[in-house]
C-alpha positions in Angstrom: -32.6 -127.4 -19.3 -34.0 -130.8 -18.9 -37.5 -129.7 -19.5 -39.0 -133.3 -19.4 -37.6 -134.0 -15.7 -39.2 -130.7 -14.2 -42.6 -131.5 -16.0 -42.2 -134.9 -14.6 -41.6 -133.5 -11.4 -44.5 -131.2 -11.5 -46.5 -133.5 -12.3 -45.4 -135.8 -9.0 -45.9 -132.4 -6.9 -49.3 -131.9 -8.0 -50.8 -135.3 -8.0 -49.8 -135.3 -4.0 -51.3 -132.2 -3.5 -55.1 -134.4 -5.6 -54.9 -132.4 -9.1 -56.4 -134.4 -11.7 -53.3 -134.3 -13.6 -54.9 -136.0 -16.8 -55.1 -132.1 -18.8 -51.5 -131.4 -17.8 -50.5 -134.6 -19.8 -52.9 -133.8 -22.6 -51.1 -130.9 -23.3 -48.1 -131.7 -22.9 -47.8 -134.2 -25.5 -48.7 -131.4 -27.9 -46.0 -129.9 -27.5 -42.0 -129.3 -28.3 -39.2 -128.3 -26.2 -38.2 -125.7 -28.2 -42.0 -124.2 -27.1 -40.6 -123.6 -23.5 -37.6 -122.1 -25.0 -39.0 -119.1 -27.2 -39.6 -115.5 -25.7 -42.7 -115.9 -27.9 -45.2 -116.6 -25.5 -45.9 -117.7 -21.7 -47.1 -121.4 -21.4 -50.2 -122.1 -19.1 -51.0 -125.5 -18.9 -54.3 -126.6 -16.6 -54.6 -129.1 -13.8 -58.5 -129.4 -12.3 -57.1 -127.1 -9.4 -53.8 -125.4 -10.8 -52.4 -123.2 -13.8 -49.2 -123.9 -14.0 -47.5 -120.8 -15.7 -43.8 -121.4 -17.6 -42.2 -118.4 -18.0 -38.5 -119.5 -18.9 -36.8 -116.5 -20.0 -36.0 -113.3 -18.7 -38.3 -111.6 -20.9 -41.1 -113.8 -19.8 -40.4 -113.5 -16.9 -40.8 -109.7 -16.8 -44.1 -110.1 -18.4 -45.1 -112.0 -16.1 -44.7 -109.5 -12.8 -45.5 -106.6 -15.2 -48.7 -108.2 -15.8 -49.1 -109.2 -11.4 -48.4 -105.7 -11.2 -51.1 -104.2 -13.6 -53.9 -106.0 -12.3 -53.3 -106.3 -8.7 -52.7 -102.2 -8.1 -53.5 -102.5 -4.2 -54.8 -104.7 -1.6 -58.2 -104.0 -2.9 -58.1 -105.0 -6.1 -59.9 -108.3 -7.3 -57.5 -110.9 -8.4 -59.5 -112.5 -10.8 -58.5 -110.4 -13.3 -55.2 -112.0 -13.6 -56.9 -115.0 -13.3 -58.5 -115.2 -15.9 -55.9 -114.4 -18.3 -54.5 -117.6 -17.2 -57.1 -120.1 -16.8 -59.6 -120.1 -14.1 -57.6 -121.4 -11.4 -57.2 -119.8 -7.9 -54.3 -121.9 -7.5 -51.0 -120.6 -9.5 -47.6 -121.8 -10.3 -44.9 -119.6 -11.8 -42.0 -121.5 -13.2 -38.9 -119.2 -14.0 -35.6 -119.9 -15.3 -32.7 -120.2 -13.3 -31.8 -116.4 -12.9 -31.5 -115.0 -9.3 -35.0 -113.1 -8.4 -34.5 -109.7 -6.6 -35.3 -109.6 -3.0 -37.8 -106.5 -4.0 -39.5 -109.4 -7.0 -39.5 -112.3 -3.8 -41.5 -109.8 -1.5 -44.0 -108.5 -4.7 -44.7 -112.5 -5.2 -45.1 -113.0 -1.5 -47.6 -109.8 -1.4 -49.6 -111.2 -3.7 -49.8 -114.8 -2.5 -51.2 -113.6 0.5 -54.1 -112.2 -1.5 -54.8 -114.7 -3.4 -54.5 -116.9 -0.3 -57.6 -114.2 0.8 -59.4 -115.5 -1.9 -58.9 -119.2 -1.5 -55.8 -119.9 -3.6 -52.4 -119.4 -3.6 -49.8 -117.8 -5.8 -46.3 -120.2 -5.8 -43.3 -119.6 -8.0 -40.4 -122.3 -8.1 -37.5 -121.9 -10.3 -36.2 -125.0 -12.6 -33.0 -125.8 -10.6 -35.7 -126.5 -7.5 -37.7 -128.8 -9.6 -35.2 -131.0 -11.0 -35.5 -133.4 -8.4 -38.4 -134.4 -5.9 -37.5 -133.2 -2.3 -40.1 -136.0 -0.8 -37.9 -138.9 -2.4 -35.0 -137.8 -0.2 -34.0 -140.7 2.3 -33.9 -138.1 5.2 -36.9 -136.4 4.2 -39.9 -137.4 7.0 -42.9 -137.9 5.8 -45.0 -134.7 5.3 -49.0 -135.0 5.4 -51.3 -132.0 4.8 -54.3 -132.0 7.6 -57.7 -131.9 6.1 -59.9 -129.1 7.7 -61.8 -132.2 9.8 -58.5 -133.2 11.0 -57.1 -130.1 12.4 -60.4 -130.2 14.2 -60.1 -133.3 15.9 -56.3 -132.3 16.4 -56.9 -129.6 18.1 -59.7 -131.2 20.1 -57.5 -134.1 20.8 -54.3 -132.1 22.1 -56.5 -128.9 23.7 -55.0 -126.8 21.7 -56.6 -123.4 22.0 -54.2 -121.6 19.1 -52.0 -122.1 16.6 -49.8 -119.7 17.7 -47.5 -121.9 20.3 -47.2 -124.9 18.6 -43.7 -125.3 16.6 -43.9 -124.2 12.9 -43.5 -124.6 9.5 -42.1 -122.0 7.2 -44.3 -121.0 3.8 -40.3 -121.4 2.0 -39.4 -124.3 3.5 -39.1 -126.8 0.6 -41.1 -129.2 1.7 -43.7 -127.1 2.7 -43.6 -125.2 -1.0 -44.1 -129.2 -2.5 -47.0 -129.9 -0.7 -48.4 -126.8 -0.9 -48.6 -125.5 2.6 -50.3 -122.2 3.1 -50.5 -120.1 6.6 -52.2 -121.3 8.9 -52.4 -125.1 7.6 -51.4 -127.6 9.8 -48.6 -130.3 8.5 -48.3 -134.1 10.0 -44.7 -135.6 10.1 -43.9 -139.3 10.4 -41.0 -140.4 11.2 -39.2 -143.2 11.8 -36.7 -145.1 13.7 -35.0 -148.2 14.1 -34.6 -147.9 18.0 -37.3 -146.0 18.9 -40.0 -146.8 16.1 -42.6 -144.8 14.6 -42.9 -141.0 15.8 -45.3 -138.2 14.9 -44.8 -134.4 15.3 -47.3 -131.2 14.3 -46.5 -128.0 12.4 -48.2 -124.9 11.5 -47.5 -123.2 8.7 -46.6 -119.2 8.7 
């Protein structure tokens, strides 16, 4: 585990998405590699919009959905008491080792990103193997931009587009969309680029 190269990588993920990543680095330099290898404890380390949660082993790990689990009961229950375990954040990241997740732990996590996503955050979990390298730096990768409420306005307005429902989409899982942070419903601006035909733009919504 080349923990350095997925912090690095975080940190390129999360200054695109407009963290002040300036905490993140703070705390990092306080810190070993052997601290993200110890069932000890799970690491939370702040941005100024996102705790990012390490939990690197299986044990950790387990904590980790045990803990989702006890707090967020049902559909009713207030999230913010997971929340504040970990920081104040809306916005989480759970990092996990490279272990295959169970279908039945994928759909938990998706459950429960679609309530914080109620609430005005969003609940990601990426394993290491996924952040060992930046999917944006690819040399087929399109550029991806996130529209800003005021732009999907004028988007829509501009294209007389009534719903969101018939345009092409964007899935949540789709790499890309997982880096930028894409949530349902957001709308995603891709530039691309060719030598015969020039410069080309195309809209997706998220779901």
């Amino acid at each position: 585990m080349d923990i350095d190269i997925v912090n690095a990588n975080i940190e390129e993920m999360l200054s695109c998405r407009g963290d002040d990543m300036s905490i993140f680095k703070e705390h990092l330099l306080s810190m070993n590699k052997e601290d993200f290898e110890t069932d000890r404890n799970v690491i939370d380390i702040q941005t100024s919009n996102t705790s990012v949660i390490y939990a690197l082993t299986k044990k950790l790990r387990k904590t980790i959905i045990d803990e989702l689990k006890e707090k967020i009961k049902d559909s009713n229950t207030n999230i913010q008491d997971f929340i504040s375990k970990y920081g104040s954040k809306n916005n989480i990241i759970l990092i996990f080792n490279n272990e295959s997740i169970s279908t039945a732990v994928k759909a938990l996590l998706n459950k429960y990103d679609k309530l914080f996503q109620k609430n005005g955050g969003q609940l990601q979990y990426f394993t290491l193997r996924q952040l060992m390298f930046n999917p944006t730096k690819h040399e087929y990768v399109p550029i991806h931009t996130k529209l800003t409420e005021e732009e999907v306005k004028e988007f829509m307005k501009e294209y007389m587009t009534r719903t969101k429902i018939h345009m092409h989409v964007i899935l949540q899982s789709d790499p890309i969309a997982k880096w930028i942070g894409l949530k349902h419903g957001d709308i995603v601006k891709i530039n691309r680029y060719n030598e015969n035909s020039g410069e080309s733009f195309s809209y997706r919504s998220c779901i």
